[in-house]
VEXKE-19857 format. One record per atom (N, C-alpha, C, O, CB): x, y, z; atom name. Coordinates in Angstrom, 2 decimals. Glycine has a CB too. Layout:
// residues N
> xx;yy;zz;atom
> X;Y;Z;CA;
...
END
This chain:
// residues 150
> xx;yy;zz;atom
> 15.26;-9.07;-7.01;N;
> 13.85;-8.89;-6.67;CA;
> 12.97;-9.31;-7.84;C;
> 12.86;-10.45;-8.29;O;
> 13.57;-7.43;-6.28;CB;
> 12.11;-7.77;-8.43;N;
> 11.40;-8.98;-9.54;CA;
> 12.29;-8.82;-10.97;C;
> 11.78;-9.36;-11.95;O;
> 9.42;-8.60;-9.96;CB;
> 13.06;-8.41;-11.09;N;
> 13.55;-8.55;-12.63;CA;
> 13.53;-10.01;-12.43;C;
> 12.49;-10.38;-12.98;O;
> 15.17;-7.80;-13.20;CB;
> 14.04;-10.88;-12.02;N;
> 14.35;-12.03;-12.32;CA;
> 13.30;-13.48;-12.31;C;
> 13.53;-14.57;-12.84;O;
> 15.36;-12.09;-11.53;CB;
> 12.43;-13.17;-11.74;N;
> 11.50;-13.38;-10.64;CA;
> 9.99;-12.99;-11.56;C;
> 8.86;-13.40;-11.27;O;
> 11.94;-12.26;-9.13;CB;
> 10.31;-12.22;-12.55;N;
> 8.80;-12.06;-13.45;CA;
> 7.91;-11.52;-12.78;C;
> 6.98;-11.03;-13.41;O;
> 8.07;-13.30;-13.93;CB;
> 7.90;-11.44;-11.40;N;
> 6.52;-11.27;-10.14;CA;
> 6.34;-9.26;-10.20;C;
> 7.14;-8.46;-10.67;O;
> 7.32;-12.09;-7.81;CB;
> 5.21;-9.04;-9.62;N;
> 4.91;-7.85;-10.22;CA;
> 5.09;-7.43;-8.44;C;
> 4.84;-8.27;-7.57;O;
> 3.26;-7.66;-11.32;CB;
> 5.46;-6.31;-8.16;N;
> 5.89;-6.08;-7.27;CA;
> 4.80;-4.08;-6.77;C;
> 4.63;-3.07;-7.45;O;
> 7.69;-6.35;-7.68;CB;
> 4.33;-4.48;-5.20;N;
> 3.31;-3.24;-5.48;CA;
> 4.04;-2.65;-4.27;C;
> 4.27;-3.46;-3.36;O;
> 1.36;-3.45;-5.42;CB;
> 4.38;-1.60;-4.13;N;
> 5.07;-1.02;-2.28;CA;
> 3.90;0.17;-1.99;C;
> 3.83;1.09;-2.80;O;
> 7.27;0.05;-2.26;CB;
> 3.03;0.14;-0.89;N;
> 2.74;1.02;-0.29;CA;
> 3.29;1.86;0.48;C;
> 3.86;1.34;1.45;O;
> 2.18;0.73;0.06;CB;
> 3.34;3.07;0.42;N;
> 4.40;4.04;0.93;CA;
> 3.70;5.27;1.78;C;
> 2.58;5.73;1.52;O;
> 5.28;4.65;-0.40;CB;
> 4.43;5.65;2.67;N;
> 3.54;6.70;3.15;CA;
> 4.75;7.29;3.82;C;
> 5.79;6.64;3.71;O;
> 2.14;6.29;4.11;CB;
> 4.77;8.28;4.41;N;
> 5.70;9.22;5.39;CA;
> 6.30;8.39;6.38;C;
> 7.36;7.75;6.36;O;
> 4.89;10.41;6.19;CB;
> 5.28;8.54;7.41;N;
> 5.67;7.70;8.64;CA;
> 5.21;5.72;8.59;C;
> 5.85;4.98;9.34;O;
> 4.71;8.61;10.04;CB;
> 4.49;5.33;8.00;N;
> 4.46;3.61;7.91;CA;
> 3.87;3.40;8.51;C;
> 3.94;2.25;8.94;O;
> 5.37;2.70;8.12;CB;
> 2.58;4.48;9.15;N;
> 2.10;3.94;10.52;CA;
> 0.59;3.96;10.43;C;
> 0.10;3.63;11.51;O;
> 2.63;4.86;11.83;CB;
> -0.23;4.20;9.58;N;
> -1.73;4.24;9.10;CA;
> -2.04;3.76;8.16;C;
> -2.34;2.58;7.94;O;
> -2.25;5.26;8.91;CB;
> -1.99;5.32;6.99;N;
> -2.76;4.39;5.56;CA;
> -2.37;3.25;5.07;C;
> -3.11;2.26;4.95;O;
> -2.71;5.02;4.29;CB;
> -0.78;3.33;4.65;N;
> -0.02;2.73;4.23;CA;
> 0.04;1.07;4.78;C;
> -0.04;0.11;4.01;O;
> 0.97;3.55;4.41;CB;
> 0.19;0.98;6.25;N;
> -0.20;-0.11;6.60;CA;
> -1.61;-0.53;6.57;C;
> -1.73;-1.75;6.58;O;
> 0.24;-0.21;7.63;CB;
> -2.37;-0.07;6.54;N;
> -3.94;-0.74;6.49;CA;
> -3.55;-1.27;4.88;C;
> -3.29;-2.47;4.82;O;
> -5.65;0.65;6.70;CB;
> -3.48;-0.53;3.62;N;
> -3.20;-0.93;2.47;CA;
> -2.44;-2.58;2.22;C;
> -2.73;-3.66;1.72;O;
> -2.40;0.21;2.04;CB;
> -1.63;-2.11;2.72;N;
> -0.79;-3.85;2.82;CA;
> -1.53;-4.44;3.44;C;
> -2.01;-5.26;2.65;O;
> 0.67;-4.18;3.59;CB;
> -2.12;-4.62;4.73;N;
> -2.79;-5.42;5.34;CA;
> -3.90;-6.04;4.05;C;
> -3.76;-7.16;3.54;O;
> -3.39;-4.64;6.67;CB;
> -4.65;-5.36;3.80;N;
> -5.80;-5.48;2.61;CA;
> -5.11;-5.96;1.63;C;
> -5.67;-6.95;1.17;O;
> -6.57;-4.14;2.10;CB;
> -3.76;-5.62;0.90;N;
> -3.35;-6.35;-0.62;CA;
> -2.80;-7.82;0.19;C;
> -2.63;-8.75;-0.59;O;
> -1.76;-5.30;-1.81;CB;
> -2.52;-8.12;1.66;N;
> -2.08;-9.16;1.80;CA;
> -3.14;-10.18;1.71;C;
> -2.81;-11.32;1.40;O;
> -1.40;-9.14;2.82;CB;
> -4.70;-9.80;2.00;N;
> -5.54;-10.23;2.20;CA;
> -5.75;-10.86;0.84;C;
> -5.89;-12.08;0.81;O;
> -6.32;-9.44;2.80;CB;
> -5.79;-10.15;-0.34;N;
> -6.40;-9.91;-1.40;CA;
> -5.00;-11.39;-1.91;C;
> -5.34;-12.57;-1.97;O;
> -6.52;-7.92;-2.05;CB;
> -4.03;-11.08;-2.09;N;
> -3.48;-11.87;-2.27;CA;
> -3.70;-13.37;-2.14;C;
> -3.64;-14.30;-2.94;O;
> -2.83;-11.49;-1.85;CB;
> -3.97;-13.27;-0.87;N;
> -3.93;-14.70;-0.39;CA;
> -5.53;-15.58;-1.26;C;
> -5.67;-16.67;-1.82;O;
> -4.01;-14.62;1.71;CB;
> -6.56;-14.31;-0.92;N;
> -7.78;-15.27;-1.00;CA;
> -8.04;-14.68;-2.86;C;
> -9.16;-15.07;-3.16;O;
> -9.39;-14.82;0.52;CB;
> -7.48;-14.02;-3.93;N;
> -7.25;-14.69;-5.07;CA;
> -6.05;-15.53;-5.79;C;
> -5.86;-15.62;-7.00;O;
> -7.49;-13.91;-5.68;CB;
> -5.03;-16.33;-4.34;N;
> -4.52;-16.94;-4.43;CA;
> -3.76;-16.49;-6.05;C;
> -3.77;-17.04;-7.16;O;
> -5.23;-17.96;-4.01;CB;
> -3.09;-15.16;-5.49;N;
> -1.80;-14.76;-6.24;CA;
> -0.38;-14.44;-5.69;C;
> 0.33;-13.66;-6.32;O;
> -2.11;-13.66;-6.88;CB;
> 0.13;-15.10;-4.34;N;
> 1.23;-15.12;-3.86;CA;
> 2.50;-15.25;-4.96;C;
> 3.48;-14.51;-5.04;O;
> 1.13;-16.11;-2.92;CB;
> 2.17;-16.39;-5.75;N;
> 3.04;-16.39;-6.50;CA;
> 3.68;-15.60;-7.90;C;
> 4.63;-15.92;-8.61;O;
> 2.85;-17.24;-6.55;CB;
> 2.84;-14.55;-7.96;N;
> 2.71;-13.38;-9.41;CA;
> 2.99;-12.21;-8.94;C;
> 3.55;-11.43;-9.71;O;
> 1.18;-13.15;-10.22;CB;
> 2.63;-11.66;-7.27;N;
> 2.77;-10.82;-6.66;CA;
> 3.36;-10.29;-5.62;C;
> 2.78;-10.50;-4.55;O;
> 2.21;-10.75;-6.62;CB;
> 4.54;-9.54;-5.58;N;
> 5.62;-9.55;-4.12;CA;
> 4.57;-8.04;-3.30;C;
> 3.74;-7.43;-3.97;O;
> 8.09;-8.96;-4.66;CB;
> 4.77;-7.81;-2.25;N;
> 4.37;-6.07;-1.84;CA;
> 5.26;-6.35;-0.59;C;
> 5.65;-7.26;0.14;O;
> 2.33;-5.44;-1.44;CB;
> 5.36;-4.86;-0.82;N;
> 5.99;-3.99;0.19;CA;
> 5.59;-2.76;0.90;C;
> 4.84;-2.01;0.27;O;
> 6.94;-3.67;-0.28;CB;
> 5.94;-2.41;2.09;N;
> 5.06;-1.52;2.69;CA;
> 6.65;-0.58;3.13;C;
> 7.72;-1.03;2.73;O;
> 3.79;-2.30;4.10;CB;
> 6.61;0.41;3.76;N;
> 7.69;1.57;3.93;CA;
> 7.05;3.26;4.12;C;
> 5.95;3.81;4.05;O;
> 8.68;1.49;2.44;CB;
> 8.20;3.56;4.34;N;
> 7.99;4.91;4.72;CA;
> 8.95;6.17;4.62;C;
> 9.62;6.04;5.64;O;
> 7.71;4.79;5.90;CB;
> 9.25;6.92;4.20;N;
> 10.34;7.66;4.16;CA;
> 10.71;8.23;5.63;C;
> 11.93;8.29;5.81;O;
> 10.12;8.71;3.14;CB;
> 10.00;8.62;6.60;N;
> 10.60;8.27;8.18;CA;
> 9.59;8.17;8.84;C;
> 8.65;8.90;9.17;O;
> 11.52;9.30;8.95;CB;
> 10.02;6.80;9.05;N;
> 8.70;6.15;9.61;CA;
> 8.84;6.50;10.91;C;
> 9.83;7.02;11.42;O;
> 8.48;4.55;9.45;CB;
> 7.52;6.11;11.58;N;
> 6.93;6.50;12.89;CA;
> 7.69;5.08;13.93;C;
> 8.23;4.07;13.49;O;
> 4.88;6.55;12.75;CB;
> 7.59;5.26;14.60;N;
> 7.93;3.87;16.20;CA;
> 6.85;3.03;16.47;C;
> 7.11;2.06;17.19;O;
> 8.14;4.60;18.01;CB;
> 5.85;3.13;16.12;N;
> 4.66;2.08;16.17;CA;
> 3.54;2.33;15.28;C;
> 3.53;3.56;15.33;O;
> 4.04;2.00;17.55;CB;
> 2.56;2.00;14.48;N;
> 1.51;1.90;13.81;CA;
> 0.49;2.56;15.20;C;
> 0.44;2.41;16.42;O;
> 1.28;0.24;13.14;CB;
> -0.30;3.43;14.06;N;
> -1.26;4.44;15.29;CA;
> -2.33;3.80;16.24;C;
> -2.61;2.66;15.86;O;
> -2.23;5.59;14.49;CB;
> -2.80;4.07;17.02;N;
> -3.32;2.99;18.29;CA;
> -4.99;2.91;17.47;C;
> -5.82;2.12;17.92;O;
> -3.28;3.89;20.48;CB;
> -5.35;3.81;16.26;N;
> -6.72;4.26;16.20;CA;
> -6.59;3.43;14.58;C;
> -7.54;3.37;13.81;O;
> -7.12;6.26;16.42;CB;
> -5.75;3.06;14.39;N;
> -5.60;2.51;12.99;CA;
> -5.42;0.53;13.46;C;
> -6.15;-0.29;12.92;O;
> -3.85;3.45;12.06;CB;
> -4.57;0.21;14.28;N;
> -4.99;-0.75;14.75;CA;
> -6.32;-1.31;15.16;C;
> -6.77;-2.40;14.80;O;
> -4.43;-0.71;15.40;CB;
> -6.97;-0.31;16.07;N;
> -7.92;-0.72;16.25;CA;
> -9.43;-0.88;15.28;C;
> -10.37;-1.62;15.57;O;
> -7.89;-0.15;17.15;CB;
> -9.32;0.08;13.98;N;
> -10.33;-0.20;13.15;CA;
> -9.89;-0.75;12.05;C;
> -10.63;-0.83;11.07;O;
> -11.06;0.79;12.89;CB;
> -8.20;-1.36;12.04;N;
> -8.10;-2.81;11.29;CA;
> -8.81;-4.09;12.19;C;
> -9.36;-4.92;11.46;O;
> -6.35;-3.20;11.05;CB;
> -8.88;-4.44;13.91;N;
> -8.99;-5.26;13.98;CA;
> -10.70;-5.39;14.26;C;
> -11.23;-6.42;14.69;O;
> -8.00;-5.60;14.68;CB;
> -11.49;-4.03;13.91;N;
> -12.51;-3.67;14.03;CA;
> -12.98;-5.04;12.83;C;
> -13.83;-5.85;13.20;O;
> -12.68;-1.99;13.83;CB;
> -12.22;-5.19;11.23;N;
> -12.32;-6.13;10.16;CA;
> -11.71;-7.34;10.34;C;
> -11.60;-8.17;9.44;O;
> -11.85;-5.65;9.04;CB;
> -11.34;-7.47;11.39;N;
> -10.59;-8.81;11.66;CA;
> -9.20;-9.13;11.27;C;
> -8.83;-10.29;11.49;O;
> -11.28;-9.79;11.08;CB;
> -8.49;-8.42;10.81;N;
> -7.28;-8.01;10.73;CA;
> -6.49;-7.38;11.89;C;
> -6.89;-6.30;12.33;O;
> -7.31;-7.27;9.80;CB;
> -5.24;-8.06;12.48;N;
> -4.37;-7.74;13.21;CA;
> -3.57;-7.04;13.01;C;
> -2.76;-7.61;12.29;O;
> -3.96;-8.37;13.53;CB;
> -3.08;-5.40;13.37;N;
> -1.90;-4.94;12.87;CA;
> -1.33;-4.49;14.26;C;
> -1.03;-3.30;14.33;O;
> -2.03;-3.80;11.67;CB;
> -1.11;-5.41;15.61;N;
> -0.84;-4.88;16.72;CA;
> 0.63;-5.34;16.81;C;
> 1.27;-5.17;17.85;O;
> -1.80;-5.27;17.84;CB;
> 1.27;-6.02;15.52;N;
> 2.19;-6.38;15.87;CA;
> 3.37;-5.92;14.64;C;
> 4.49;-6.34;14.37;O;
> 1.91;-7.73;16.23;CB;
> 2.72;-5.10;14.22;N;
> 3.41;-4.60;13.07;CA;
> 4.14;-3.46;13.67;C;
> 3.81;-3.01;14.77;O;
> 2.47;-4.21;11.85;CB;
> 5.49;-2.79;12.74;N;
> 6.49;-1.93;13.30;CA;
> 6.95;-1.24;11.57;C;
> 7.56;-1.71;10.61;O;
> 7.91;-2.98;14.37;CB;
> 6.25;0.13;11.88;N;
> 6.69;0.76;10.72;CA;
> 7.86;0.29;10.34;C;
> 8.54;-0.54;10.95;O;
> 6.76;2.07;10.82;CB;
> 8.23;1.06;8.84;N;
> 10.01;0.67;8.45;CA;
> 10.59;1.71;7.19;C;
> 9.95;2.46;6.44;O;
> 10.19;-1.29;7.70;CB;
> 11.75;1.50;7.26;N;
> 11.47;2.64;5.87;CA;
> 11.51;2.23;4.70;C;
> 12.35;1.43;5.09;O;
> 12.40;3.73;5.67;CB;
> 11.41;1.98;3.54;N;
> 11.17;1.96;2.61;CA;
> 12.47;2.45;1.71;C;
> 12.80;3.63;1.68;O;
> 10.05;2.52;2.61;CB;
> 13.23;1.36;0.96;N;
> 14.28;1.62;0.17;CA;
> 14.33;2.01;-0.83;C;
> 13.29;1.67;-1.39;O;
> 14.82;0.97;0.02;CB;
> 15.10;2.73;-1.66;N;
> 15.35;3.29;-3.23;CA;
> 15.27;1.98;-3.56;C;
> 14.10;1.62;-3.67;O;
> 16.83;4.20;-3.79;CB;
> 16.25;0.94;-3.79;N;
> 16.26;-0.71;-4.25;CA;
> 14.68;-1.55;-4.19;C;
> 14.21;-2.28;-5.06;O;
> 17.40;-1.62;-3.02;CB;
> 14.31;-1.33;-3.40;N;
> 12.42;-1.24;-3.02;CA;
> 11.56;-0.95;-3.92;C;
> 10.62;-1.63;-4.33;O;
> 11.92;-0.18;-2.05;CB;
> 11.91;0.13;-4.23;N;
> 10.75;1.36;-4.99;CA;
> 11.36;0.93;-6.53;C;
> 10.61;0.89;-7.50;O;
> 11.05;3.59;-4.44;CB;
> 12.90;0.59;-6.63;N;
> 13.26;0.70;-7.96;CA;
> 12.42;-0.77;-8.81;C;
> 11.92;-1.01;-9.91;O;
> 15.11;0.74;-8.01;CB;
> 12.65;-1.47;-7.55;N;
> 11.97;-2.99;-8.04;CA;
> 10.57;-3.07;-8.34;C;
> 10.10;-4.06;-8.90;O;
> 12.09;-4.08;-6.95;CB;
> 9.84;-2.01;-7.97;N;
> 8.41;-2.19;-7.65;CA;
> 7.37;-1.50;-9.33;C;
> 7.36;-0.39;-9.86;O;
> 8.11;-1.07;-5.88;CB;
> 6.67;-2.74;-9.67;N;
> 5.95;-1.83;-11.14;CA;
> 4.71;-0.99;-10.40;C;
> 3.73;-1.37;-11.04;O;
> 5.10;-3.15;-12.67;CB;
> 4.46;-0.50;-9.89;N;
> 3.61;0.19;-9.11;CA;
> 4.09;0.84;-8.04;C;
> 4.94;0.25;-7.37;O;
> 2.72;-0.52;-8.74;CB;
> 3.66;2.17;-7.66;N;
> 3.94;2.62;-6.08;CA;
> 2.99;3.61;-5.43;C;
> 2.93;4.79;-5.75;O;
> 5.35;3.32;-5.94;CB;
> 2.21;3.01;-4.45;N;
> 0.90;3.80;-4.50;CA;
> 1.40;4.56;-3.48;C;
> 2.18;3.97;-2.73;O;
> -0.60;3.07;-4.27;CB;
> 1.13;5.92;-3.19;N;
> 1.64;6.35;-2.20;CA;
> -0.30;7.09;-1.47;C;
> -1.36;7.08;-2.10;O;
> 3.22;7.53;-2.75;CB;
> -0.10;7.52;-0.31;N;
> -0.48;7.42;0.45;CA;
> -1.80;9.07;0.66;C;
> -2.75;9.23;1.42;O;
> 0.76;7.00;1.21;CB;
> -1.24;9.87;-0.31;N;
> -1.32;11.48;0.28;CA;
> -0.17;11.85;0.78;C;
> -0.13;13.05;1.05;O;
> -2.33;11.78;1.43;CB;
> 0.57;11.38;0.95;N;
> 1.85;12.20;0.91;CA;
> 2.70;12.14;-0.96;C;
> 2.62;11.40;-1.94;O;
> 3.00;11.32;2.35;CB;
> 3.62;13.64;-0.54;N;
> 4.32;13.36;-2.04;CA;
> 4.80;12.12;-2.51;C;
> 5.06;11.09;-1.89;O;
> 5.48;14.11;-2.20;CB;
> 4.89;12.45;-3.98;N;
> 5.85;11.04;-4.36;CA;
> 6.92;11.67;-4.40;C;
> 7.78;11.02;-3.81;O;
> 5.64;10.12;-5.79;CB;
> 7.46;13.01;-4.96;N;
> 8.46;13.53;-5.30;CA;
> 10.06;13.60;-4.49;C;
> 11.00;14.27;-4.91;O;
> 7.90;14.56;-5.48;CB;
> 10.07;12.59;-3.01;N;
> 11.28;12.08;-2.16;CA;
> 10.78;10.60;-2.67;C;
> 11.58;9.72;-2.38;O;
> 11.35;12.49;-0.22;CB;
> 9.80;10.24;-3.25;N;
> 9.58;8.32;-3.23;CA;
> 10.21;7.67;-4.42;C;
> 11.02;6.75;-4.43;O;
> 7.79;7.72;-3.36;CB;
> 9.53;8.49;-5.68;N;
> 9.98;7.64;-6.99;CA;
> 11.29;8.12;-7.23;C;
> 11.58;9.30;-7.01;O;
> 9.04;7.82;-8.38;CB;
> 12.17;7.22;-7.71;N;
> 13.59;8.03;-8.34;CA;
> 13.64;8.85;-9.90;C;
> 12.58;8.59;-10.47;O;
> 14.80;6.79;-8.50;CB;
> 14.16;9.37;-10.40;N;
> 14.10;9.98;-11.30;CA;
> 14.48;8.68;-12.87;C;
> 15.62;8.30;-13.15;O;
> 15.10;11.30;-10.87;CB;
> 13.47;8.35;-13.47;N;
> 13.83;7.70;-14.34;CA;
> 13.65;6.24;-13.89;C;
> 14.31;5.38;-14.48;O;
> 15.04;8.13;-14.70;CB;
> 12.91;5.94;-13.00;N;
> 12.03;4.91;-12.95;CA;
> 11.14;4.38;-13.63;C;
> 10.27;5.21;-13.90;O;
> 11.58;4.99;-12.30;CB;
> 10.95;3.47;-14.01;N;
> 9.77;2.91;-14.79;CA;
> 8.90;2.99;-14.57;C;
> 8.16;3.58;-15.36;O;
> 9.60;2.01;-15.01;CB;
> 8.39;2.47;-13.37;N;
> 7.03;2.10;-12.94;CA;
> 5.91;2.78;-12.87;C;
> 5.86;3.37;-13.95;O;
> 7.04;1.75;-11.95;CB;
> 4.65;3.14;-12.03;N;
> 4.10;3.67;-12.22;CA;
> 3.73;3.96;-11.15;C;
> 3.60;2.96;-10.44;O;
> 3.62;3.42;-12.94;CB;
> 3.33;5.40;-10.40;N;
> 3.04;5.98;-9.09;CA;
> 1.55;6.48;-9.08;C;
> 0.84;7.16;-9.83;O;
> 4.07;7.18;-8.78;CB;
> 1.41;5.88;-7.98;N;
> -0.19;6.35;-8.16;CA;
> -0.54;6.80;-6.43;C;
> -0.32;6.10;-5.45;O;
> -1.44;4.73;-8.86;CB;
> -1.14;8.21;-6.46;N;
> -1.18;9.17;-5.29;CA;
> -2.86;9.16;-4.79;C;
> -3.77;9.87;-5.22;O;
> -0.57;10.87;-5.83;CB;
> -2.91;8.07;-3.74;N;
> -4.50;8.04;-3.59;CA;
> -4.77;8.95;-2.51;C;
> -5.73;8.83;-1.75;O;
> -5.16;6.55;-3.23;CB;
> -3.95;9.83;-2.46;N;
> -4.81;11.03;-1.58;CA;
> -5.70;11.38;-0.66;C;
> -6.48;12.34;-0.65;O;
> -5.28;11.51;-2.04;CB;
> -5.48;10.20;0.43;N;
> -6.02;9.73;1.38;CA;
> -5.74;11.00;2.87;C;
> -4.85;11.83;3.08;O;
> -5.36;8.15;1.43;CB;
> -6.88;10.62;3.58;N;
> -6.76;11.84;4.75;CA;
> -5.70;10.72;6.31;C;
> -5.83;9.63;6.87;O;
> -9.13;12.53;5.40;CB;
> -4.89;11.71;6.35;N;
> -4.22;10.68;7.83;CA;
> -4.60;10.40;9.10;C;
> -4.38;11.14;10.06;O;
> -3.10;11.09;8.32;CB;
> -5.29;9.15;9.17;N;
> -5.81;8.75;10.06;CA;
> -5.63;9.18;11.60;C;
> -6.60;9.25;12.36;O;
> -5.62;7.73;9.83;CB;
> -4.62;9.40;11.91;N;
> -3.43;9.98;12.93;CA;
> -4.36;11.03;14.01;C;
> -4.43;12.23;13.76;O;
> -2.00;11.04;11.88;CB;
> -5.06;10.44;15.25;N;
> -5.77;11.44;15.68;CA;
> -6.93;11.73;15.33;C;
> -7.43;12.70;15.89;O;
> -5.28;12.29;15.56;CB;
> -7.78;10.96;14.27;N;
> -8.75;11.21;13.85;CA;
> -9.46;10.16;14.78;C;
> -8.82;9.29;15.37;O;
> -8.80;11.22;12.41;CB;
> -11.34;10.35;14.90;N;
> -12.02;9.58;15.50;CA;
> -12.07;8.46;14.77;C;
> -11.58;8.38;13.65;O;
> -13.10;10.05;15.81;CB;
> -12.83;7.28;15.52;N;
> -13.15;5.90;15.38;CA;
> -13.76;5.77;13.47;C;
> -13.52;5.24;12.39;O;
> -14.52;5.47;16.79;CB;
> -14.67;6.71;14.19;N;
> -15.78;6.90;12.64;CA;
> -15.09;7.22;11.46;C;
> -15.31;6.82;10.32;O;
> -16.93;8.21;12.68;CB;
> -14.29;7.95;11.86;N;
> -13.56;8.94;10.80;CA;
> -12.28;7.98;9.73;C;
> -12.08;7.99;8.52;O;
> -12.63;10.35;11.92;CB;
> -11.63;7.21;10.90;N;
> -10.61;6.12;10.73;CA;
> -11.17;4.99;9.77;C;
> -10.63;4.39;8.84;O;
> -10.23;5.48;12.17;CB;
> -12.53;4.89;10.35;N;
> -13.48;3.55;9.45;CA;
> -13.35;4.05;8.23;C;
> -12.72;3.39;7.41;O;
> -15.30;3.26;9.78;CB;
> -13.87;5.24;7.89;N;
> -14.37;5.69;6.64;CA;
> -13.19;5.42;5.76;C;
> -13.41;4.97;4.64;O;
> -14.87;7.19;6.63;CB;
> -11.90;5.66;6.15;N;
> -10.53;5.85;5.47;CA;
> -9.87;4.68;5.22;C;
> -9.08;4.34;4.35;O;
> -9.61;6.66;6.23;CB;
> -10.45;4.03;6.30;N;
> -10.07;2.27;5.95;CA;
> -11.14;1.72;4.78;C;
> -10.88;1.13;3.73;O;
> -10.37;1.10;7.59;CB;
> -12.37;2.13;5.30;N;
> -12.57;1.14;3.86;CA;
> -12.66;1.85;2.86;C;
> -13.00;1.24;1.84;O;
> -13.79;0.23;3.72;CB;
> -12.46;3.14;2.76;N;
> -11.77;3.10;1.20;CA;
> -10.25;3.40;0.96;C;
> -9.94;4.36;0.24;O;
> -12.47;4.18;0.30;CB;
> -9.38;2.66;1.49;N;
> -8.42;1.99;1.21;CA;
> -8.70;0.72;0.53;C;
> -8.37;0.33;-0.59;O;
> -7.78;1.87;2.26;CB;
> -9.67;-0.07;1.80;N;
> -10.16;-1.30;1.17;CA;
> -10.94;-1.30;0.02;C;
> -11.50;-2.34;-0.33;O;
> -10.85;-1.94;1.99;CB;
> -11.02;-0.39;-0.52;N;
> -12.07;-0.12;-1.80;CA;
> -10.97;-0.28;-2.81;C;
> -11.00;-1.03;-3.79;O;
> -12.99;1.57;-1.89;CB;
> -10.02;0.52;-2.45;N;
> -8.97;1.04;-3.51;CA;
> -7.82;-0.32;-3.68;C;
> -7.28;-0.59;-4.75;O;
> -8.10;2.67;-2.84;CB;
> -7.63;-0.93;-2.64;N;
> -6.74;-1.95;-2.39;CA;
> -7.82;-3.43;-3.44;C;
> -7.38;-4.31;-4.18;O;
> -6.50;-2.11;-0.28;CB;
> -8.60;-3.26;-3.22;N;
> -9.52;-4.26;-4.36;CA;
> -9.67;-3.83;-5.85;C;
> -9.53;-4.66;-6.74;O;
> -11.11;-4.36;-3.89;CB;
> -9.94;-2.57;-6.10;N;
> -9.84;-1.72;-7.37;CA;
> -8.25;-2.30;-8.16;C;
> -8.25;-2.77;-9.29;O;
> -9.83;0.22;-6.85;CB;
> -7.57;-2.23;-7.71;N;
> -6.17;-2.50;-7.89;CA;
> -5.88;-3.83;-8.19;C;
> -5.25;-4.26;-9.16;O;
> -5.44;-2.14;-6.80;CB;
> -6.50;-4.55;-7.11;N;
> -6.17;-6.33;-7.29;CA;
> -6.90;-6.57;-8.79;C;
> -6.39;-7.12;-9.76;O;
> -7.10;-7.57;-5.78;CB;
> -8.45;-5.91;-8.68;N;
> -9.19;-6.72;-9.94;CA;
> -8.27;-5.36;-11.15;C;
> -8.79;-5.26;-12.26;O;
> -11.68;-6.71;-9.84;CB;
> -7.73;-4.97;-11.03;N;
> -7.02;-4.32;-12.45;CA;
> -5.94;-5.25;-13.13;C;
> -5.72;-5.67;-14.27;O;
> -6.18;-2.85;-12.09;CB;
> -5.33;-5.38;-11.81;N;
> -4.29;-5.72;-12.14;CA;
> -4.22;-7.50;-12.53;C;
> -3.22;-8.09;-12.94;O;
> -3.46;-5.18;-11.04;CB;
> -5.55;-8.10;-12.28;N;
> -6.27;-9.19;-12.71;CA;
> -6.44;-8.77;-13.93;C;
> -5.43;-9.00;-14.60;O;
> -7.47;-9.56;-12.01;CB;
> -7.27;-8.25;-14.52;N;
> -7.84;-7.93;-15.71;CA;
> -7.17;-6.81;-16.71;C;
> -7.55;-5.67;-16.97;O;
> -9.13;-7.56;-15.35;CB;
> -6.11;-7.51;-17.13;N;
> -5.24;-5.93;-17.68;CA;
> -6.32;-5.38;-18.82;C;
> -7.25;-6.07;-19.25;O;
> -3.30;-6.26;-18.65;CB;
> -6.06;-4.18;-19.17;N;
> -7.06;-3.00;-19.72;CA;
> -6.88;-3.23;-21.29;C;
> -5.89;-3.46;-21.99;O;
> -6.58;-1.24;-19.20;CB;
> -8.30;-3.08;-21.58;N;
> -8.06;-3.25;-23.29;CA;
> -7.46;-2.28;-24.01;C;
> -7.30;-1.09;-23.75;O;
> -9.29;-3.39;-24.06;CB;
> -7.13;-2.98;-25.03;N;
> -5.62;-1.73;-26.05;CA;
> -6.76;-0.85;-26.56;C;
> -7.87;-1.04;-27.07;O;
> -4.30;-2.63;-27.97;CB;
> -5.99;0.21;-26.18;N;
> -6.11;1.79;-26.61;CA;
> -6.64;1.97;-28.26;C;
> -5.93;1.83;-29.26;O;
> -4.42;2.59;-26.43;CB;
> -7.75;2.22;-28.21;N;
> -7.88;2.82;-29.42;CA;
> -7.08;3.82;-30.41;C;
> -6.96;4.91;-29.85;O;
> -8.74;3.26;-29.23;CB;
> -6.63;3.80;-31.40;N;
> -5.72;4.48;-32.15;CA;
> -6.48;5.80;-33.02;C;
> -5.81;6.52;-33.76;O;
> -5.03;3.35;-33.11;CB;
END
């Protein structure tokens, strides 16, 4: 995966694979493409038990942005996955079944509300700040952070 490969690797993770988590990928795929970093950046999306379809209310206020996720199919999300990945944002759900013990990388818990049953309005709000957070991330990880004062 990326040891070899140099490429920085991001997995969105969530419980079931079927809301936040996928809107997130949808948005870093986006982000990818149009700052044309396919080649620096792998992602992955997963779930520790994922759901049987992506939620009918999360589809619909991805394609509310013009984004399709009617054809997407949760999945789960591997230890080999997570081990490869320098980042692992998880969702509001724990990390503590996600990261392995003595992992490198770095986990970051955006503490998001689950779309799952929630109204139209409610779903918007959570999508775009995913999409807030899913851009926060791209331009970081564009612009690495100046060294730490001593």
């Amino acid at each position: 995966m990326t040891e070899s490969s140099g490429r920085i690797q991001i997995a969105f993770v969530c419980v079931q694979n079927a809301g936040r988590s996928q809107m997130a990928y949808a948005f870093a795929q986006r982000e990818l493409t149009e700052r044309e970093l396919s080649d620096e950046i792998t992602l992955v999306t997963g779930g520790t038990r994922p759901a049987d379809h992506v939620h009918d209310e999360v589809v619909r206020a991805m394609d509310a942005v013009g984004i399709d996720l009617s054809d997407r199919t949760p999945r789960e999300i591997t230890f080999e996955e997570i081990q490869a990945s320098e980042y692992v944002i998880t969702m509001g759900c724990s990390a503590d079944d996600v990261c392995p013990a003595g992992w490198a990388g770095e986990n970051r818990d955006w503490n998001l509300e689950d779309p799952d049953g929630k109204s139209a309005a409610e779903v918007g709000r959570i999508r775009d700040e995913i999409e807030r957070r899913v851009t926060d991330l791209f331009d970081e990880i564009e612009s690495p952070s100046e060294p730490h004062a001593t």
